[in-house]
N, C-alpha and C positions, 0 to 999 in steps of 0.2 A: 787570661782566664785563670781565677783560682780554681786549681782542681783537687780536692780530695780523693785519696787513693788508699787502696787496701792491697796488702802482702808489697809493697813499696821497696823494700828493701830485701827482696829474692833476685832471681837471675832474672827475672823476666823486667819487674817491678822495676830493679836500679836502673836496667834500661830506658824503661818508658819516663824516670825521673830524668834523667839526665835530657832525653830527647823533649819533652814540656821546656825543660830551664833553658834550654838551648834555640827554644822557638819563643819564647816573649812570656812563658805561663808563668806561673808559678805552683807549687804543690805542698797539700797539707798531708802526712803519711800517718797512717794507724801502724801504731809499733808496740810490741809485747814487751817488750825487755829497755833494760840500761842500753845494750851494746848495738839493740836496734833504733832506739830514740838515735845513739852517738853518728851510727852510720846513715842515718837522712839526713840529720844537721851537717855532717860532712860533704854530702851531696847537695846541700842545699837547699834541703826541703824543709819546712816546718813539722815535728813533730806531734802525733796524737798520740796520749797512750792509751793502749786499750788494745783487749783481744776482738778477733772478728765478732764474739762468742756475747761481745758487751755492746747488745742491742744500743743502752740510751745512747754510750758513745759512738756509734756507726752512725744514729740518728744524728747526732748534733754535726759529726764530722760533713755530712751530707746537706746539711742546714747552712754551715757557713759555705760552702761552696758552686761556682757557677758551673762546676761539672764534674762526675762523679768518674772513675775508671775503677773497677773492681778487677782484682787479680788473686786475691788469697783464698787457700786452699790448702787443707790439712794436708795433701798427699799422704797418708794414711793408706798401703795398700798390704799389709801385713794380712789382713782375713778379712769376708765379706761385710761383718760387723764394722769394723774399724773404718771400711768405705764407705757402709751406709750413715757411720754419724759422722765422718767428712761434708758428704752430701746435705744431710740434713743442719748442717750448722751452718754451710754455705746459702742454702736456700733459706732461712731464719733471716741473715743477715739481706740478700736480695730481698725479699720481702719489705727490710726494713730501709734501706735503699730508694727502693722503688715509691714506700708511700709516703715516703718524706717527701720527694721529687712533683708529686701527682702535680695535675696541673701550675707548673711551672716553667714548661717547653724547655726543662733544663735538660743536657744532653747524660744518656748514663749510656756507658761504656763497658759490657759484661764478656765474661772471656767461656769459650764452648769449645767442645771438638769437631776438627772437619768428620762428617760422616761417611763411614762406609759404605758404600752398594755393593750389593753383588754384579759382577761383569761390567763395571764402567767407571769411570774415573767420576767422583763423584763433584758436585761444584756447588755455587752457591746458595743456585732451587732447591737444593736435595735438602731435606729436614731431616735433622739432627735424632737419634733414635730418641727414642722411652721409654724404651725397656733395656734389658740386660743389665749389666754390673754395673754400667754410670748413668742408666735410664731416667733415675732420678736426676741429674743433672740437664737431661734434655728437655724436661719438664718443666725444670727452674727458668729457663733461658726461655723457654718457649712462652711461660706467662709472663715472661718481665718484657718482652717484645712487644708482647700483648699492650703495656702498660702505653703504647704508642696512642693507641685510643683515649687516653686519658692525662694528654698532656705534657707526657715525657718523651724526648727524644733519646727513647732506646735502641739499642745497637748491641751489635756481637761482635766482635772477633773471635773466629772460630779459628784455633790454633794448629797445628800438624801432631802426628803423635810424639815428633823431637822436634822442641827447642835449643838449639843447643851456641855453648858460646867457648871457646878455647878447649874442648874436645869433651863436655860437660852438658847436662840435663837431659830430658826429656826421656822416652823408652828406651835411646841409647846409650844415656848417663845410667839407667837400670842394667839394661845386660853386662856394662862395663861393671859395676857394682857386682852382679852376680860372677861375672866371671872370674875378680878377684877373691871374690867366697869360695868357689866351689873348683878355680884351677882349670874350667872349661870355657871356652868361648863359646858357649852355645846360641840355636837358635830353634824357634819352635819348626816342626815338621819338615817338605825340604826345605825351607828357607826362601821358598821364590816369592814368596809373599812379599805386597812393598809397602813401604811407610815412606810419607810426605813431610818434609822438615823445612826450617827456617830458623837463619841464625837472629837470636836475641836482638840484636839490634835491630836489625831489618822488620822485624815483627814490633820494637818498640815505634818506630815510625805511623805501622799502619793503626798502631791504639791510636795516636796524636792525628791522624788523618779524618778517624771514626769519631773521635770529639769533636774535631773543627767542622766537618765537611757530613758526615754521613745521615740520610734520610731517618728518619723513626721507622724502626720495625724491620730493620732492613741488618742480612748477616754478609761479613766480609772473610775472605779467605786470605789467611797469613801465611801462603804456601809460595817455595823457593822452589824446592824441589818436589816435582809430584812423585817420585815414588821412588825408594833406594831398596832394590831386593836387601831382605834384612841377612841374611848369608851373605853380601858383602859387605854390610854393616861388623856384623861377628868380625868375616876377616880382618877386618881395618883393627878391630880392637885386642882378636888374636895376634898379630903379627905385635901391635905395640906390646901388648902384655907377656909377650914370647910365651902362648898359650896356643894346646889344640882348639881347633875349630869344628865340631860336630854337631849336629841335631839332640836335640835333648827333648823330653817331653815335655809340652806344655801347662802341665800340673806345675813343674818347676817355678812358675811367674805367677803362683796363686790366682787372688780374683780376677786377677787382669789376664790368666791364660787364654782365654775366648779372643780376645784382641788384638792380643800379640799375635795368635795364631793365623788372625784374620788378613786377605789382603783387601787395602783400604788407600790406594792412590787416588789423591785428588788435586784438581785446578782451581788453580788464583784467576784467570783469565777478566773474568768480570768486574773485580779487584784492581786489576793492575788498569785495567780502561777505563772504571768509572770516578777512582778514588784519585790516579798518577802514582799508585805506587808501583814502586821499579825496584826489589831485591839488590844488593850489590856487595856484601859481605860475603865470606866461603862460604861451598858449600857442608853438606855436611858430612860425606866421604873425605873432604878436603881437612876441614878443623878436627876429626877423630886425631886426623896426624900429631895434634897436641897432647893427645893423653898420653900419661907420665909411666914407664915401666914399674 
């Protein structure tokens, strides 16, 4: 299958490139820059240039391909502005995605967050919010599933709050980030809150699962671990950064305060039965062990 792919060459992206070439695909990549073109043809992908931003080229990238995996995303979380035109540039481009695809029963492959509930581990029934600081993006996701009525076999991969790969991304590539700013290992309120993670690789398998395999309309949980109290999260990245460890206020992590603050463990279980995926990379208390003092 040719697949075109957006944000291709991020932590997530290189993964899901490498896991396509290494299963029979091949991949056409939307890339901004020189040094992004250089890094897909290294990878072995065909380069697009073009921002997410450059509707005709998302159109045509989506034209030449038997299946679409979207993955780029301004992560923009500096002030609620800067989030909402993240959002808003991302849902432009699904929009344009999606109506290229329309009756085509081509497969499109869109990336979401597992949702939070209150008091329960949440799975792959639970719908994805519509409000709050990334509401807009549950919105996006939620009418391009829709787009299953009309031809497209659309899909989610709803991701954990860390992704992460040799001790890097995700909410706990940010705390590590803030901690080296500010000399605290902090964590919002006590800390017993948990977040659900999955290493990179293991999450690039179940994108490649969700294009081959997955129903229209239907969301898939990329979850390894359901839930890591984020206080042991901190410690893993205090000890490495030889930093204290204490509660900070959740102002500290701007628009994203409300979620960080939040506990939000959830299950792959549905995931792992219906699709065969089987996690087998570290965990993510395990790969912190790599960040670098």
């Amino acid at each position: 299958m040719r697949v075109f792919i957006t944000g291709a060459t991020g932590l997530i992206g290189s993964a899901v490139v490498a896991e396509l070439l290494d299963n029979g695909h091949t991949a056409l990549a939307l890339v901004r820059s020189d040094a992004s073109a250089k890094a897909a043809e290294a990878a072995g992908a065909e380069p697009l240039r073009g921002a997410l931003s450059d509707l005709d080229v998302v159109r045509a990238g989506a034209a030449q391909a038997d299946g679409v995996i979207h993955l780029a995303f301004a992560n923009d979380f500096s002030s609620p502005e800067a989030l909402a035109n993240a959002i808003a540039e991302e849902t432009a481009a699904l929009e344009t995605l999606g109506g290229e695809l329309v009756g085509s029963d081509r497969p499109l492959v869109t990336v979401s967050g597992t949702p939070w509930v209150p008091g329960h581990t949440s799975t792959e029934a639970d719908p994805v919010p519509t409000d709050g600081p990334v509401g807009g993006r549950g919105r996006t996701v939620t009418a391009i599933l829709g787009l299953a009525s009309r031809g497209v076999r659309s899909t989610a991969v709803r991701l954990p709050r860390t992704v992460h790969n040799e001790g890097t991304g995700g909410f706990a590539g940010l705390l590590t980030n803030i901690a080296r700013q500010t000399g605290v290992s902090g964590y919002p309120g006590d800390g017993a809150q948990r977040w659900p993670a999955v290493h990179a690789l293991d999450a690039a398998v179940l994108f490649r699962l969700a294009l081959e395999q997955a129903e229209a309309g239907t969301s898939w949980h990329a979850v390894a671990d359901e839930g890591d109290a984020v206080r042991d999260i901190a410690a893993v990245i205090g000890r490495r950064l030889g930093l204290p460890v204490q509660s900070v206020p959740a102002e500290t992590y701007g628009p994203l305060g409300p979620i960080f603050a939040a506990d939000q463990p959830s299950s792959s279980t549905r995931t792992r039965q219906a699709l065969g995926w089987e996690p087998k990379h570290p965990s993510l208390l395990e790969d912190l062990e790599n960040i670098q003092p």
